[in-house]
C-alpha positions in Angstrom: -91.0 26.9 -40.0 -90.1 28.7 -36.9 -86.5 27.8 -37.4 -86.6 29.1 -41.3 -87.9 32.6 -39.7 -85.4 32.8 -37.4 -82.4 32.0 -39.1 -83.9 34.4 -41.9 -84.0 37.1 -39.6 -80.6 37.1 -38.1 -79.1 36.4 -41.5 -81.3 39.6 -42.8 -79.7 41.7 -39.5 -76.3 40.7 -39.9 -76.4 41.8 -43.7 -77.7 45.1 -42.0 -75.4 45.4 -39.7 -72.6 44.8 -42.2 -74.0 47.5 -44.6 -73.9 49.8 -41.5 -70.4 49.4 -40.9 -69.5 49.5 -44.6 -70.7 53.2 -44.6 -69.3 54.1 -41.7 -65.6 53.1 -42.7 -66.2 55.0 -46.0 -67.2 57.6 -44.5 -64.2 57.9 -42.0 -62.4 57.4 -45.3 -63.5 60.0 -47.2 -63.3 62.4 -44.4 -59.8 61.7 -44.3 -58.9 62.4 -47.6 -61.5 64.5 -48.6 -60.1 66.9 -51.3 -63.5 68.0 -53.1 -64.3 69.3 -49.3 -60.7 70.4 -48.4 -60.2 72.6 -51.6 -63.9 74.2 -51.8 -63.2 75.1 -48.0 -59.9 76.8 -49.4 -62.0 78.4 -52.3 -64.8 79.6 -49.6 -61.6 81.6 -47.7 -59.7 82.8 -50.9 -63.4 84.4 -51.8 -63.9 85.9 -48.5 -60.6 87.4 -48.3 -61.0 88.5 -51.9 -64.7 90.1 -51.4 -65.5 90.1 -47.5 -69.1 90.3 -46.0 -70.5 91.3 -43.0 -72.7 88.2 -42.8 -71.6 85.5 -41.2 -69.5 83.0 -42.9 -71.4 80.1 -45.2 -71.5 77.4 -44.0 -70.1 74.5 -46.7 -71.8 71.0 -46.8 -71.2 67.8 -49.4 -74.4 66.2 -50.6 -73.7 62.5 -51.7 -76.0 60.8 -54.1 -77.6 62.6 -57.6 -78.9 65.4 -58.3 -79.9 68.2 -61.1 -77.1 70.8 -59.3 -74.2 71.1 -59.0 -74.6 73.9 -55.9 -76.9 75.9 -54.4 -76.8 78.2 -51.8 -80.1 78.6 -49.3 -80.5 82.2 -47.9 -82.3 81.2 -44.7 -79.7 78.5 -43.7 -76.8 80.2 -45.0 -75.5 77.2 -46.2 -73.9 76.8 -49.7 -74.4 72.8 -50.8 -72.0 71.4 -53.5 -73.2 68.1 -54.9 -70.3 65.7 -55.1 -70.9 63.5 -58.2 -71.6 67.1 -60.1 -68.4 68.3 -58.9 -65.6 65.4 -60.5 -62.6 67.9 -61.3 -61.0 70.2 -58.9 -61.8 73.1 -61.5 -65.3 72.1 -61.6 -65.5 72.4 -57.7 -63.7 75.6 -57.7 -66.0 77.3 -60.2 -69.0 76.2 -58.6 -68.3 76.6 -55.3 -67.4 80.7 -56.6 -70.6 81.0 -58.5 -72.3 79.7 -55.1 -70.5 82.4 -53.2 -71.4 84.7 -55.3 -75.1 83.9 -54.5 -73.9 84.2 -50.9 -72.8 88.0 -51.0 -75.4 89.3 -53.1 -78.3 87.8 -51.2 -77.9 89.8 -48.3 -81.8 90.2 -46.8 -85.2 87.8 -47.5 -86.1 90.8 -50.1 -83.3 90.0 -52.0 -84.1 86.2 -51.8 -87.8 86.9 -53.1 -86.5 89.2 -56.0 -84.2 86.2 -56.9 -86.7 84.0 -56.9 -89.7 86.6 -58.5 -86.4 87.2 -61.4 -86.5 83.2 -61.7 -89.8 82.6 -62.2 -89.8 85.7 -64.9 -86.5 84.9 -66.6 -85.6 80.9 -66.0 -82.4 80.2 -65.1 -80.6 80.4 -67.9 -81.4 84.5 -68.5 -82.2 85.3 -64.9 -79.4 88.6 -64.2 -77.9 87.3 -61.2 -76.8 84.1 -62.3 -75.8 85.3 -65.3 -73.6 87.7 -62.9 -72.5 85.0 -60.6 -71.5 82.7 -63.6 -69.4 85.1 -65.2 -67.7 85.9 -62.2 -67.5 82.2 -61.4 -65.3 81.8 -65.3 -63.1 85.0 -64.6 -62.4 83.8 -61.0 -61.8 80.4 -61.1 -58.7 81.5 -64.1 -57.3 83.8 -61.5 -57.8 80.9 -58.3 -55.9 78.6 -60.4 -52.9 81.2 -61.3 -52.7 81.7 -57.8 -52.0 78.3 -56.7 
């Protein structure tokens, strides 16, 4: 029995270790060819020298695995998230990522993060003013983003 145990165990730890390295190469795949990343990053710049702040640049991370958004941007980390299996067409990342920027220069204190939250419990999502703001600016902008390129 002790010889079942132990053979179980390293057969259990090398299929561990093997999933390990499997996401680590993908991983250092992806990050070298990683065009959902490489064009929002050129989207985040073309917006900021479009409509610059005096805040401190956004920071930009890709979320893996599902979820309801497609971005978000959080006030008190000043980080705008775009969720990769959302975001499957470059035109998809590039509106997104300007409706998130959007939420970036108009949130400029933790007032204006309260009223946007107050507004979202009183309208929703779908009739609260500033997205409805950011989305049509999102539409109008990414048409213009993709002329210029």
């Amino acid at each position: 029995m002790d010889t079942f145990f132990m053979y179980y165990f390293i057969i259990v730890g090398a299929l561990f270790i093997l999933s390990l390295i499997y996401e680590v190469i993908k991983l250092l795949i992806r990050d070298q060819n990683d065009w959902q990343f490489e064009l929002a990053n050129d989207v985040l710049n073309w917006c900021l020298e479009l409509y610059p702040s005096s805040k401190k640049r956004p920071y930009l991370k890709m979320v893996d695995g599902p979820s309801d958004y497609a971005g978000e941007y959080y006030f008190h980390k000043n980080t705008i998230y775009l969720y990769r299996e959302n975001n499957p067409t470059p035109k998809r990342v590039i509106h997104v990522l300007i409706h998130e920027f959007f939420h970036f220069y108009l949130i400029t204190s933790d007032a204006k993060n309260q009223l946007y939250q107050k507004q979202l419990d009183v309208h929703g999502v779908e009739d609260h003013p500033q997205e409805i703001l950011c989305e049509a600016l999102a539409s109008e902008l990414t048409k213009r983003y993709l002329r210029s390129q």
